[in-house]
C-alpha positions in Angstrom: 140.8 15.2 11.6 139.0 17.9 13.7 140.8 21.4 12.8 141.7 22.6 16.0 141.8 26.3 14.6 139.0 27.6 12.1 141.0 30.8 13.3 139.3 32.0 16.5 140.5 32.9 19.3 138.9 30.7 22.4 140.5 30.4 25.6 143.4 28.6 26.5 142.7 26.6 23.3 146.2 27.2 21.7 149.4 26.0 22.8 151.7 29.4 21.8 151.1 32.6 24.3 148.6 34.9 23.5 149.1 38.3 23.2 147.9 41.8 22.6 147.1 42.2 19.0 147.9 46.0 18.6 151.9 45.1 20.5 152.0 42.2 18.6 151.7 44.3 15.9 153.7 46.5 16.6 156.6 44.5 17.5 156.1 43.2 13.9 156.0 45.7 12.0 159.1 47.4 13.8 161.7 45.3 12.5 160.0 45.1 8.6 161.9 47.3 6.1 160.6 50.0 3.7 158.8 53.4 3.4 156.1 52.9 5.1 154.3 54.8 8.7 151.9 53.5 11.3 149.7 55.7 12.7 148.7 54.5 16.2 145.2 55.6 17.3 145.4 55.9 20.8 146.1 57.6 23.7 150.1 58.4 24.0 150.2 55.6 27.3 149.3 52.8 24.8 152.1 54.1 22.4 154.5 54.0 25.3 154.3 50.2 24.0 156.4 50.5 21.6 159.9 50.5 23.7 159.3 47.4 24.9 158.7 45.3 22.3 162.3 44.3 21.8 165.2 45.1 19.6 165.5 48.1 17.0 163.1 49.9 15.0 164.3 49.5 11.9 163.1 52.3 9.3 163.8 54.1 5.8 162.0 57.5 7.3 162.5 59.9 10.0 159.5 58.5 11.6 157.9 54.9 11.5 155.4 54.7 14.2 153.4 58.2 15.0 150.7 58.4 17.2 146.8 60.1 17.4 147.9 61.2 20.7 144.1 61.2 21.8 143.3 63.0 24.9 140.4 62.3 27.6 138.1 65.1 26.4 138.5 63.8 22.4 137.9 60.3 23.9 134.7 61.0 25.2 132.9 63.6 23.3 133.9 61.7 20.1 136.8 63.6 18.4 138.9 60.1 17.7 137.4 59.7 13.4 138.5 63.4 12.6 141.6 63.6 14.2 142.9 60.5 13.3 141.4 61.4 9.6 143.6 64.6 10.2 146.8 62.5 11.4 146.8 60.4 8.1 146.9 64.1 5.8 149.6 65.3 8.0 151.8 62.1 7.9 151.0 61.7 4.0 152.8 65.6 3.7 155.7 65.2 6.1 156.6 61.6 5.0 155.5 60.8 1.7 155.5 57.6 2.6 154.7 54.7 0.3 152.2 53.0 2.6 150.1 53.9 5.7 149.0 51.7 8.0 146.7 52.4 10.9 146.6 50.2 13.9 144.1 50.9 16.9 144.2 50.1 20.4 141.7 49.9 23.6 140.5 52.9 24.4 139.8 54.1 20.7 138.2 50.5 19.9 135.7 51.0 23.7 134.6 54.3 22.1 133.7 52.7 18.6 136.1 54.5 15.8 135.5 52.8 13.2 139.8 53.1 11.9 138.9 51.2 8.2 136.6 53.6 7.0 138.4 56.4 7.8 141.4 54.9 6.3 139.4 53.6 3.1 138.0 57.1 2.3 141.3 58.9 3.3 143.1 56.5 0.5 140.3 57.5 -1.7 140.1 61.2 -1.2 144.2 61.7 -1.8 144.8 59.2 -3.8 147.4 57.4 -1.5 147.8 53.6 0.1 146.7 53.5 3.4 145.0 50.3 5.1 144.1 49.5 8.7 143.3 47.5 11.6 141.5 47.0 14.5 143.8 45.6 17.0 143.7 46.2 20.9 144.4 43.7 23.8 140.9 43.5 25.1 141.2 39.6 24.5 144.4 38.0 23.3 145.2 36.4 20.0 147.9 33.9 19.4 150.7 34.9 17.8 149.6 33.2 14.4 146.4 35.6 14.3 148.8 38.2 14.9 150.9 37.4 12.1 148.2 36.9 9.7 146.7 39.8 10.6 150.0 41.9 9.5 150.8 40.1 6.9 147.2 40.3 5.0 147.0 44.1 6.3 150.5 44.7 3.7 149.6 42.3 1.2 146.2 44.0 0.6 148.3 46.5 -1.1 149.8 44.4 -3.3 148.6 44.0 -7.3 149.3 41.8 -10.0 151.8 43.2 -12.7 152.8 40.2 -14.0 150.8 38.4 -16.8 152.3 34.6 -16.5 152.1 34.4 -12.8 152.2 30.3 -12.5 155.2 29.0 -12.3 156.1 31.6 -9.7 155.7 31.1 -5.6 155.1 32.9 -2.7 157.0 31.1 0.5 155.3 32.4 3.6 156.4 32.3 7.4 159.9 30.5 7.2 162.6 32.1 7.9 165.5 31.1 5.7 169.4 31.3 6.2 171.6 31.3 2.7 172.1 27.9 3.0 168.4 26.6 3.0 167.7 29.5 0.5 169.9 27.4 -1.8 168.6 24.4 -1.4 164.9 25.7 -1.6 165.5 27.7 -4.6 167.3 24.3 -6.2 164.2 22.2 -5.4 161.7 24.7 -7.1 163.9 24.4 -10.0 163.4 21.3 -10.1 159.5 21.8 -10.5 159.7 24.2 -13.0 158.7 26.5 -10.1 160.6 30.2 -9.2 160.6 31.2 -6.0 158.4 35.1 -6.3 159.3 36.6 -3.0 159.7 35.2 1.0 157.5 36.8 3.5 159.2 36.7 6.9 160.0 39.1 9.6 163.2 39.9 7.6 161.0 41.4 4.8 160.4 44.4 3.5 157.2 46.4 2.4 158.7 45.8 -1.5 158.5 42.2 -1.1 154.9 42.1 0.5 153.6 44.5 -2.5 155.3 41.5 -4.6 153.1 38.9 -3.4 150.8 39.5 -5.9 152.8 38.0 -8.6 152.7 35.0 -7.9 150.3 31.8 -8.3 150.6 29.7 -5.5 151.1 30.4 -1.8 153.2 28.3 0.3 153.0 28.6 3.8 153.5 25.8 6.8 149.6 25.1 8.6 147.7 23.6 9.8 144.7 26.6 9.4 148.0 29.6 10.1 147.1 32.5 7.9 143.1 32.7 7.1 142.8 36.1 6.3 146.1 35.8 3.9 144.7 32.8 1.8 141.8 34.9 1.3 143.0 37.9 0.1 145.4 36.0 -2.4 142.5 33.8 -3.4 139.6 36.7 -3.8 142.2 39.3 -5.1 145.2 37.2 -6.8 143.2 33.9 -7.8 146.6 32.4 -5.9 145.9 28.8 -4.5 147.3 28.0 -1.1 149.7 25.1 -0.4 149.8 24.2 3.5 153.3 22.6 4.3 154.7 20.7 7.0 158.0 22.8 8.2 160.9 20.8 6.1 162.4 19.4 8.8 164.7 16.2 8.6 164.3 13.5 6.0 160.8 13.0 6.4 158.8 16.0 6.6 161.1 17.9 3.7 160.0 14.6 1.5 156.3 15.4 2.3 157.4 19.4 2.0 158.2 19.0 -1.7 155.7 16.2 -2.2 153.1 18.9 -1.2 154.1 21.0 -3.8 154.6 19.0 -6.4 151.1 17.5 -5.9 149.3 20.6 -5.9 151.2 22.5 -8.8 151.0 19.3 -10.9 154.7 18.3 -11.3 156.2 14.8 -10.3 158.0 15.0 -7.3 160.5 12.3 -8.3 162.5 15.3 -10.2 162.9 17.4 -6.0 163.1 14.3 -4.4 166.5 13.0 -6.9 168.7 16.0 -5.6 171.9 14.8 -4.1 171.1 16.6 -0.7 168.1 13.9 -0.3 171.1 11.1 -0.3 173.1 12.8 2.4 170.1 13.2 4.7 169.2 9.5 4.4 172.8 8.4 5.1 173.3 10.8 7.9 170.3 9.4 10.0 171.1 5.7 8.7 174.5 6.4 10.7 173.3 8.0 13.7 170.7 5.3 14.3 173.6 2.7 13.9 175.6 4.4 16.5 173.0 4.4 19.2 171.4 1.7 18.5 170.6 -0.3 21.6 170.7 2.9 23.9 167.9 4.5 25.1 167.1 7.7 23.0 164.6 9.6 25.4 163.8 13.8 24.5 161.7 16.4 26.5 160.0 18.6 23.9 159.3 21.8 25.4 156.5 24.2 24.2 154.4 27.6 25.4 157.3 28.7 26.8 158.7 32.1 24.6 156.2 33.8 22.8 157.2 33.8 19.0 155.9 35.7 16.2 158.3 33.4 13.8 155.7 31.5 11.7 158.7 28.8 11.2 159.0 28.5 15.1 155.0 28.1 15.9 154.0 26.1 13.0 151.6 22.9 13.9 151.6 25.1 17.3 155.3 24.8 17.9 155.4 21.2 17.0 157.1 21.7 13.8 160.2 20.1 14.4 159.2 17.1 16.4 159.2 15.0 13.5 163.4 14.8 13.4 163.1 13.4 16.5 161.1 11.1 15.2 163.4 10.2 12.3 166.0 9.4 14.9 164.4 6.8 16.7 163.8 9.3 19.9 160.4 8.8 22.4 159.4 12.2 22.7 157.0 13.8 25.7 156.2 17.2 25.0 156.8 19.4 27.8 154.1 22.4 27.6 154.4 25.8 29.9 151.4 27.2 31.4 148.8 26.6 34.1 148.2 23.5 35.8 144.0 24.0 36.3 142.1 21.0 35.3 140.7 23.2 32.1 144.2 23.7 30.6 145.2 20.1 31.2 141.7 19.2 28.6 141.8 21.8 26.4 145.8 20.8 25.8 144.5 17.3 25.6 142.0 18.2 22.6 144.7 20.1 20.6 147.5 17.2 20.6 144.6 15.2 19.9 143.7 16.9 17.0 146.8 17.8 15.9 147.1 13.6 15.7 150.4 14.1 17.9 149.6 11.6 21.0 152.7 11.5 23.0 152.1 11.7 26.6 152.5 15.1 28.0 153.6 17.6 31.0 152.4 21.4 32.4 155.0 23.1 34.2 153.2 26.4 35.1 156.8 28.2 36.1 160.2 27.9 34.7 160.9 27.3 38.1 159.2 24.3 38.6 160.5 22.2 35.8 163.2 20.5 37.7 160.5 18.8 40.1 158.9 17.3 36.9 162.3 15.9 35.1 165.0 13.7 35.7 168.2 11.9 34.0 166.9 8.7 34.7 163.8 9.5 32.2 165.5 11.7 29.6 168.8 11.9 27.7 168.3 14.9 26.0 166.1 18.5 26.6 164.7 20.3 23.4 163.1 23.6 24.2 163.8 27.8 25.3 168.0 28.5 26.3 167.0 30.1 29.5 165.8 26.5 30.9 169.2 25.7 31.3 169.9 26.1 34.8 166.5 24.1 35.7 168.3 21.1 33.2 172.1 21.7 34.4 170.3 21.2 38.2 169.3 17.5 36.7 172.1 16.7 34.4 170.2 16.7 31.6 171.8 18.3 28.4 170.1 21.2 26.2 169.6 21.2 22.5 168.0 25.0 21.9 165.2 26.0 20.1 167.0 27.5 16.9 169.8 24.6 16.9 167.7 22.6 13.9 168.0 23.4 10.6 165.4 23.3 7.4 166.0 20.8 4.6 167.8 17.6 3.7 171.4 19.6 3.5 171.0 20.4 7.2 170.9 17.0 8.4 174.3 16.7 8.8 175.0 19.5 11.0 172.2 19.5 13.0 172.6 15.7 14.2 176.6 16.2 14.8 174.8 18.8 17.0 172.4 16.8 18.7 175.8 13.8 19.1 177.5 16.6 20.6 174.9 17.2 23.5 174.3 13.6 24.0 177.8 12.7 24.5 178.3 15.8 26.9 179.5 14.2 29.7 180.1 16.9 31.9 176.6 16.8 34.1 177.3 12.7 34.4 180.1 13.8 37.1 177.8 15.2 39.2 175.1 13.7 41.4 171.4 15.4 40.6 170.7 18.4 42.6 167.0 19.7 42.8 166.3 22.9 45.2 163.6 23.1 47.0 161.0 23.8 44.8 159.0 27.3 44.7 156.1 25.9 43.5 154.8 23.4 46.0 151.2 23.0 44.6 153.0 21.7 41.2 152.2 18.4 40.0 154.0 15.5 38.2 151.3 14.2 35.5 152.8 12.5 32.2 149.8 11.4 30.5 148.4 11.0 27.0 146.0 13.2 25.5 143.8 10.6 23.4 143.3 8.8 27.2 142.2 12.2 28.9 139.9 12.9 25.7 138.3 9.0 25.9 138.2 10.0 29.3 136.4 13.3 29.2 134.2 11.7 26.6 133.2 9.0 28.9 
């Protein structure tokens, strides 16, 4: 299998939006607990960022984010190294903080500061942790890059204090209600494994400085966090296991299978717990009760920009494989623009991802409603605010969100999915489509291996 990402950003290559690395960043880093700063070189416009990237700033200091403040005259007669030198001494005194992280932007990254070595010999010089990053928006990183970029610039902070560090894991990039925490922390037992510390955006700087304690690395791929893997392999000696998101009967069995392969454990002692049973019989049951109907889903993609690891794993594809388990035909429904390019280069990443179902672009939320219909599909999986483009064609909405990890969830989540396929509501209506704002948008459904045969032709 080709990898679609050795972890480089090329255009239009990915199916998740790109985005500004430095807000990325900082719309990370916001809602992660503990004691630690960001010192923002810039110019105080590109802090201004920092109110729009959504929800609260969540914070165990006076002040989280602080800026350079740079000015036009420091920009160009090259004051941007000392002052920012100067910023870390003066938030190290005011703060104490346990941590310091330094995150550029544009206009400091056009004039060359050079943010690591100022912060690698300002950690030396006082003695403190401080580590940074170049980040800046001059070309856009998917969300992935983004994450990994955080996440390896806290975990670099992190060191092993533990001696026997082997039968303990790191879980990466899933976010994880009680419920699955249970059953997660059941099946490790099962291995002989303990569960060391989860890194999601619910974390906290204690469990990233954690992650060093551990001897394997479990995170959902394919290829999602490069610089990560590295740093626990070069600095930890921690092996990586790359996961498929546990996700119905099927992938959760490959999930553990996974793990048990790589840490040398048979996978007959996960795969024995009583949740396992309840998954099997629940989708046993929901295939006999539809059998003989037609069992059609839209599978939408590209269209909210995530940085959940859980929701963009196998670029936002994660979850198709429940559908799969229920006997569904599944197109995937991808946002974005309609050029001939974006058509291939989607093509090539479904293809290499091995998913070939045929596929749609819709480049406007808008325009969705010309490219779908009741007659084709019984059920819409994809972002909550397509719902007035679906209730226009009586087609029921299961949300992004709405599935659940692991067998235990199985259950609920098709009682969900019975729920929205026996809504009868839209079926008293007759379809309504407006006119659509979009004239130049096409209807195409078509498989990616026959456009990459095609292109290789």
């Amino acid at each position: 299998m080709t990898r679609h990402r050795p972890h480089r950003m090329y255009p239009g290559a990915l199916l998740a939006q790109e985005a500004c690395s430095y807000q990325g960043a900082t719309e990370v880093l916001s809602r992660l607990r503990g004691r630690f700063a960001v010192v923002i070189h810039s110019d105080r416009d590109c802090s201004n960022v920092l109110p729009k990237t959504g929800g609260r700033v969540q914070s165990e200091l006076a002040y989280k984010f602080v800026c350079t403040n740079m000015r036009e005259d420091e920009l160009v007669t090259g004051q941007g190294n000392a002052k920012l030198r100067r910023a870390i001494e003066v938030v190290h005194a005011s703060l104490q903080p346990d941590l310091i992280l330094v995150l550029s932007t544009c206009p400091t990254v056009m004039i060359g500061d050079n943010v690591v070595n100022v912060a690698r010999k300002a950690a030396r010089d006082l003695g403190i942790r401080v580590e940074a990053e170049s980040t800046h928006g001059l070309k856009p990183r998917s969300p992935a890059e983004i994450l990994d970029t955080v996440y390896t610039l806290l975990a670099r902070a992190s060191q092993p204090t533990l001696a026997d560090r082997q039968r303990r894991v790191n879980l990466v990039g899933l976010s994880v209600q009680p419920d699955e925490r249970e059953e997660l922390d059941a099946g490790f037992a099962a291995l002989g494994l303990t569960l060391n510390t989860v890194l999601n955006e619910r974390a906290g700087l204690d469990d990233f400085l954690r992650a060093a304690d551990a001897g394997w690395l479990i995170h959902p791929g394919p290829d999602m966090l490069v610089g990560l893997r590295k740093v626990a392999l070069d600095q930890w000696q921690q092996a990586s296991i790359e996961v498929p998101l546990p996700v119905g009967l099927a992938a959760t069995d490959r999930f553990w299978q996974a793990i048990a392969s790589a840490t040398e454990r048979p996978a007959s002692a996960v795969l024995a717990l009583p949740g396992r049973q309840a998954a099997v019989d629940a989708i046993a049951g929901f295939r006999a009760r539809w059998a003989g109907k037609p069992l059609r889903a839209a599978y939408n993609v590209g269209s909210v920009r995530s940085f959940d690891l859980r929701r963009i794993a196998q670029e936002e594809l994660g979850e198709l494989t429940l559908f799969d388990d229920l006997g569904f035909t599944s197109a995937i429904f991808v946002q974005g623009p309609q050029d001939e390019a974006n058509w291939q280069r989607v093509a090539r990443v479904l293809n290499d991802l091995q998913v070939d179902r045929p596929f749609c672009i819709f480049p406007a939320t808008s325009s969705l409603r010309q490219m779908i219909s009741r007659k084709n599909y019984e059920l819409f999986y994809g972002a909550g605010f397509l719902r007035d483009q679906l209730s226009q064609r009586g087609i029921p909405l299961l949300q992004h969100g709405d599935i659940r990890l692991g067998w235990q969830q199985v259950p609920r989540v098709l009682a969900t999915i019975e729920r929205a396929l026996s809504d009868t509501f839209y079926q008293m209506f007759q379809e309504h489509v407006q006119l659509p704002d979009d004239a130049d948008a096409r209807t195409r459904l078509v498989l990616p291996s026959e456009m990459v045969a095609a292109r290789r032709a």
